[in-house]
C-alpha positions in Angstrom: 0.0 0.0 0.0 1.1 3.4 -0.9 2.6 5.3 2.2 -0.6 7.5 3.5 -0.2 11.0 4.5 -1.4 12.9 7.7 -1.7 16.8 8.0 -1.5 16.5 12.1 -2.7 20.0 14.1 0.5 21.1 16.3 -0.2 23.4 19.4 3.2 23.0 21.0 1.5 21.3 23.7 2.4 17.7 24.8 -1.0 16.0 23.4 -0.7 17.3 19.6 3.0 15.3 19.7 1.9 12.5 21.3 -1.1 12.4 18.7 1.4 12.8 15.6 3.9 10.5 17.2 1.3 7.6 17.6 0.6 7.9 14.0 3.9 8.3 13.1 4.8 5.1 14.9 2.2 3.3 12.5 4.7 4.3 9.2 2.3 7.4 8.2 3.9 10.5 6.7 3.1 13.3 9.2 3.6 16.7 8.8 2.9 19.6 11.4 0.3 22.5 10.8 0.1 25.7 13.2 -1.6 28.5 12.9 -1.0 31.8 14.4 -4.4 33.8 15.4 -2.4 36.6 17.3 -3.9 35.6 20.7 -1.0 32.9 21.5 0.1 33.0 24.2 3.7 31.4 24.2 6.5 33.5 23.4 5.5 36.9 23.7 5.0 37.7 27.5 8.0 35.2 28.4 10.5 36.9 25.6 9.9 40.6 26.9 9.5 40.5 30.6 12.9 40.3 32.8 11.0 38.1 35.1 10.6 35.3 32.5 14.2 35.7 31.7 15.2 32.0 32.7 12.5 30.5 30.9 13.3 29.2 27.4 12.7 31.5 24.2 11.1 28.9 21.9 8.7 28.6 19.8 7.0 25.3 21.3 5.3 24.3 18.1 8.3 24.8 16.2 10.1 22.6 18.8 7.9 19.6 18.9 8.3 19.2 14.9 12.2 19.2 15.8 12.0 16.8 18.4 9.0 14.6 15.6 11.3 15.6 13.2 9.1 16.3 10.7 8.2 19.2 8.7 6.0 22.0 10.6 3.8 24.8 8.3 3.1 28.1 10.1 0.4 29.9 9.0 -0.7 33.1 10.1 -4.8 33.3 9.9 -5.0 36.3 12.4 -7.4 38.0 10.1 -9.8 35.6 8.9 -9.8 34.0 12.9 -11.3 37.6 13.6 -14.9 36.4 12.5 -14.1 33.5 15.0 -13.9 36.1 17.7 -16.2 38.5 17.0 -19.2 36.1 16.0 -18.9 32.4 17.4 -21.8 30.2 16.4 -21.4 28.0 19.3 -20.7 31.1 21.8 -17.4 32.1 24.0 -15.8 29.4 27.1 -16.2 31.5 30.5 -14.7 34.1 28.9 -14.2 35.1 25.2 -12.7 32.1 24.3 -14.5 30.4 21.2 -13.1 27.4 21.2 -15.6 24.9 19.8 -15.3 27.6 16.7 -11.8 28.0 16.8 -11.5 23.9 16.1 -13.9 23.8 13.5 -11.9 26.4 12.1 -8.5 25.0 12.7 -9.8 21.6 11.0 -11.6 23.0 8.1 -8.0 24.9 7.1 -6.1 21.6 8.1 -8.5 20.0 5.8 -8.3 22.3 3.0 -4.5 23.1 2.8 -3.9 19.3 3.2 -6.1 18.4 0.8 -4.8 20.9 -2.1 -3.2 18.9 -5.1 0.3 20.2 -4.4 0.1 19.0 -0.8 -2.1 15.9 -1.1 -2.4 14.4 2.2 -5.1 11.8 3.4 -6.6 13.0 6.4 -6.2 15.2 9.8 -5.0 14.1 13.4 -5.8 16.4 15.9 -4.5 16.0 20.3 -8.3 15.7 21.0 -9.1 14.2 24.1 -12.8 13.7 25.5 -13.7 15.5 28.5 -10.3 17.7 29.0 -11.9 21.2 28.0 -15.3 21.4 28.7 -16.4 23.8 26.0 -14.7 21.9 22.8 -13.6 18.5 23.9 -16.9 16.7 24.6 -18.1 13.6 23.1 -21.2 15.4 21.7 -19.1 17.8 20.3 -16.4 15.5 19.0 -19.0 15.0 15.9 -20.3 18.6 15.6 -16.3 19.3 14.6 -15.6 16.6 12.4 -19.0 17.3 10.4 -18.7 21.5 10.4 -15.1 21.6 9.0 -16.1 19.8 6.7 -13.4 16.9 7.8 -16.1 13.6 8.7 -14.3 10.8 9.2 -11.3 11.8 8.2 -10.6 13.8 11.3 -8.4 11.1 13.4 -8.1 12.0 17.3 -5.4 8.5 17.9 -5.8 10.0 22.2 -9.4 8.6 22.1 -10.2 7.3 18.9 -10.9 4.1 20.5 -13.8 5.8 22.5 -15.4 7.1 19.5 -17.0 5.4 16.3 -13.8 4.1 13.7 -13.1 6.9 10.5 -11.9 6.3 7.4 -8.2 6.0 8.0 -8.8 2.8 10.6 -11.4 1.3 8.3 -9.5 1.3 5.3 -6.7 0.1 7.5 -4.5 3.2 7.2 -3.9 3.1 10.9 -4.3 0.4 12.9 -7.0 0.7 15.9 -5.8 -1.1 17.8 -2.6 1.3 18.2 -4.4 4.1 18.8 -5.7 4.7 22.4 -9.0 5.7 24.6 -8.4 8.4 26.9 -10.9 10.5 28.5 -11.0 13.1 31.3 -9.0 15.8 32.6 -6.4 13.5 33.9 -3.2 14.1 31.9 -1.4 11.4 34.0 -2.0 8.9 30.7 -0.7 11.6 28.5 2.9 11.8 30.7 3.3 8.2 31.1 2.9 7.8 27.1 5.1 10.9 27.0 8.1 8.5 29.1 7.5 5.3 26.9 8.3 7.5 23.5 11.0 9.0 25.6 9.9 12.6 25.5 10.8 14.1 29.2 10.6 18.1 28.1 7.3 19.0 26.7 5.0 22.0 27.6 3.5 22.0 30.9 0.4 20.0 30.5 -3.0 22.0 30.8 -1.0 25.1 30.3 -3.3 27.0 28.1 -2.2 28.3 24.7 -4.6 31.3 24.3 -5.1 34.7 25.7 -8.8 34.9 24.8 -9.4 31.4 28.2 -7.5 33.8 30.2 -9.8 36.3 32.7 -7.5 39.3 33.2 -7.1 39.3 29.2 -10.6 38.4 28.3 -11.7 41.8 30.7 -8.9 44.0 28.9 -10.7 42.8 25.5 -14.4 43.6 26.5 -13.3 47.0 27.9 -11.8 47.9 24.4 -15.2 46.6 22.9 -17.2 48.6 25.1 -14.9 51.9 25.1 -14.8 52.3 21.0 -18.2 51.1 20.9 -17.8 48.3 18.3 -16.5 44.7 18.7 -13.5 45.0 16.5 -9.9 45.1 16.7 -6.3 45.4 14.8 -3.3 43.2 15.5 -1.8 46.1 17.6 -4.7 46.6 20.0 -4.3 42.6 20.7 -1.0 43.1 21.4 -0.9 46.2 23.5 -3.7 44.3 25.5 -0.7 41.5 26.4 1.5 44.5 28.2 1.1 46.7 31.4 -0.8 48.0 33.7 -4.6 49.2 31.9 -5.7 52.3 33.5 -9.4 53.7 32.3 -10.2 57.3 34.6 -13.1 57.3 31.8 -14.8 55.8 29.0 -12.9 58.0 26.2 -9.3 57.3 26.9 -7.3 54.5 29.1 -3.5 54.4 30.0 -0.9 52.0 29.0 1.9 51.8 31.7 4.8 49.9 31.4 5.4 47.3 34.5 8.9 46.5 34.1 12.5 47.5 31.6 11.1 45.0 29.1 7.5 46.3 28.8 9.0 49.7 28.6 11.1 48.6 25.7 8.5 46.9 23.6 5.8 50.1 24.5 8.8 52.2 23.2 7.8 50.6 19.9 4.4 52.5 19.7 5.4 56.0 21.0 4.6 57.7 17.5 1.3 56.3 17.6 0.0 57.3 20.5 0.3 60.3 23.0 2.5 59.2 25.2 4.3 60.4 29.2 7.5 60.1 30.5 8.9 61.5 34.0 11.6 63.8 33.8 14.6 63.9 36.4 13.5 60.4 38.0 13.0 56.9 37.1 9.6 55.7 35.8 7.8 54.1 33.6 6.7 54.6 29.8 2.7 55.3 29.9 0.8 55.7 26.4 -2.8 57.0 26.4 -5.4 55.5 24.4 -8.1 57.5 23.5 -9.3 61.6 22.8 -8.0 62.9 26.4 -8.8 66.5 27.1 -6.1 68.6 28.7 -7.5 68.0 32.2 -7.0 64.4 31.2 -3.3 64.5 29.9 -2.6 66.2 33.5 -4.6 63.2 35.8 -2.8 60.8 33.4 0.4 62.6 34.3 0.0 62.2 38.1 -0.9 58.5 37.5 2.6 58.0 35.8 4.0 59.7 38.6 2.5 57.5 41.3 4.5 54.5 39.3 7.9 56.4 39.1 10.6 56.6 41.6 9.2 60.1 42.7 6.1 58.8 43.8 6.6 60.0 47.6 7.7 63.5 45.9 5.6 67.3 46.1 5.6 67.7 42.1 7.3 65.2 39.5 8.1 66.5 36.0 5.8 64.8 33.4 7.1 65.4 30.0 3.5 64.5 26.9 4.7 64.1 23.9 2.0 64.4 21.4 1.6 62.8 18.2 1.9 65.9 16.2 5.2 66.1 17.5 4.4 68.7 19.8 6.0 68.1 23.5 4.5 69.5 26.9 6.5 69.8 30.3 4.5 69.0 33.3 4.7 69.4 36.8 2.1 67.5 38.2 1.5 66.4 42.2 1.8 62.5 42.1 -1.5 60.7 42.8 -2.0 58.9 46.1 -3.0 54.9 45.4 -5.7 55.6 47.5 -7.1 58.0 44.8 -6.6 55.4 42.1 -9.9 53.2 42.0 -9.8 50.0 41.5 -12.6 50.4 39.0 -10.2 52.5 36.7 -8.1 49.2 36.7 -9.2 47.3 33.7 
């Protein structure tokens, strides 16, 4: 029999290997697929803050297919994944995570990049397990994926395949069943002790999360944007800003961006000519932007809120220096808010 070829979706995350390498293990050609949505979450905090200095800079997708070795195609689908956000048939997690409509999506392009003549593979694997996330890894909705990407039965999930009916892969005899396996449940204790018989002791950490959008703080930074410009929308910066600092709204028109740490400082740095942004003059502090239409009155309270972050926070007046995108520059000298006279509310 011709040697069959498998499109297999690759997270980074320890059940997306372990699905590929059971597969693999049966002589099928795998090859990795991941797609980047802009809400990942690996990477980007870790690389910029000095806190996650010691942890490694990797790309964990890009690091399973080494350790597979086989071939891994990144794809970035941040745009079209915006209708996933912004309107998801089957509704958000407990918070704005999509997830049953972020697999169907993540199949159907599987499905139909796999499937192009120049690629021609045979069907999709996906880490799947039934019961581990409780808005897309049910057994009833285990069939509402495979039939709304347009996949059927030849979506393969070889973590529980044996607990669901057989697709076209084990009935033609592609794969053999009874190599596959029947996990189910939130334990990842069978996950780790397959992970020790391939030999694979470094993987992500298991029920890590990989999206911003399961996340509450980031989820509540998200609806706050929503609700402030009045429309559910959003650009690949705003997703990105949402990732850094502290988010400061005194009122609905304009919010402040304020750098936590050296690293957040640096990457805001990168955004300074879009927005109006503060920095304190003759002491340490933070990089704030300001999102929104502020009024004078406004730049001036966003001024003594930088200052309460800086190094001259127990000072009489701190010098706050606005620079405006019109490349006008305004010197401040601005009393330095109390905490106490920072509500929590204005805390996004």
């Amino acid at each position: 029999m011709t040697q069959k070829k498998a499109v297999a979706l690759i997270s980074g995350g320890l059940d997306s290997m372990l699905a590929a390498k059971v597969v693999m293990e049966q002589g099928v050609h795998v090859e990795g697929l991941n797609f980047y949505t802009g809400f990942c979450v690996e990477g980007h905090t870790h690389a910029i803050r000095a806190r996650h200095q010691a942890r490694p800079k990797r790309n964990n997708a890009l690091w399973v297919a080494q350790q597979l070795g086989i071939k891994l195609h990144i794809i970035d689908v941040s745009e079209q994944y915006k209708d996933i956000v912004l309107r998801p048939k089957h509704g958000y997690g407990q918070h704005l995570n999509p997830c049953l409509d972020c697999k169907i999506f993540m199949v159907n392009k599987a499905l139909a990049w796999g499937f192009m003549d120049a690629n021609g593979f045979d069907f999709v694997i996906t880490g799947e397990v039934i019961g581990q996330r409780p808005k897309s890894q049910r057994k009833a909705t285990m069939p509402i994926i495979a039939k709304e990407s347009g996949a059927d039965d030849l979506l393969l999930r070889p973590l529980c395949a044996k607990r669901l009916a057989p697709t076209k892969p084990e009935r033609e005899g592609w794969v053999d069943r009874e190599g596959l396996h029947g996990f189910e449940g939130r334990s990842r204790k069978p996950q780790m002790a397959l992970a020790a018989e391939f030999g694979f002791a470094d993987y992500a950490q298991p029920a890590g999360g990989c999206c911003f959008l399961t996340d509450a703080a980031y989820a509540a930074k998200l609806s706050d944007l929503w609700q402030a410009r009045g429309e559910r929308d959003y650009d690949l910066d705003d997703i990105m800003l949402l990732k850094v600092g502290r988010h400061i709204r005194p009122a609905r028109h304009y919010k402040l961006i304020v750098g936590r740490e050296a690293g957040e400082n640096r990457f805001l740095e990168g955004y300074r000519k879009r927005f109006l942004h503060l920095r304190t003059v003759g002491v340490e502090g933070p990089l704030a932007l300001i999102d929104g239409a502020p009024s004078r009155g406004d730049v001036r309270l966003a001024a003594q809120v930088l200052a309460r972050y800086s190094q001259g926070r127990d000072a009489a007046q701190v010098g706050v220096s606005a620079h405006h995108t019109n490349g006008v520059t305004e010197a401040l000298q601005v009393a330095p808010l109390p905490a106490s006279e920072i509500p929590r509310a204005w805390h996004v």
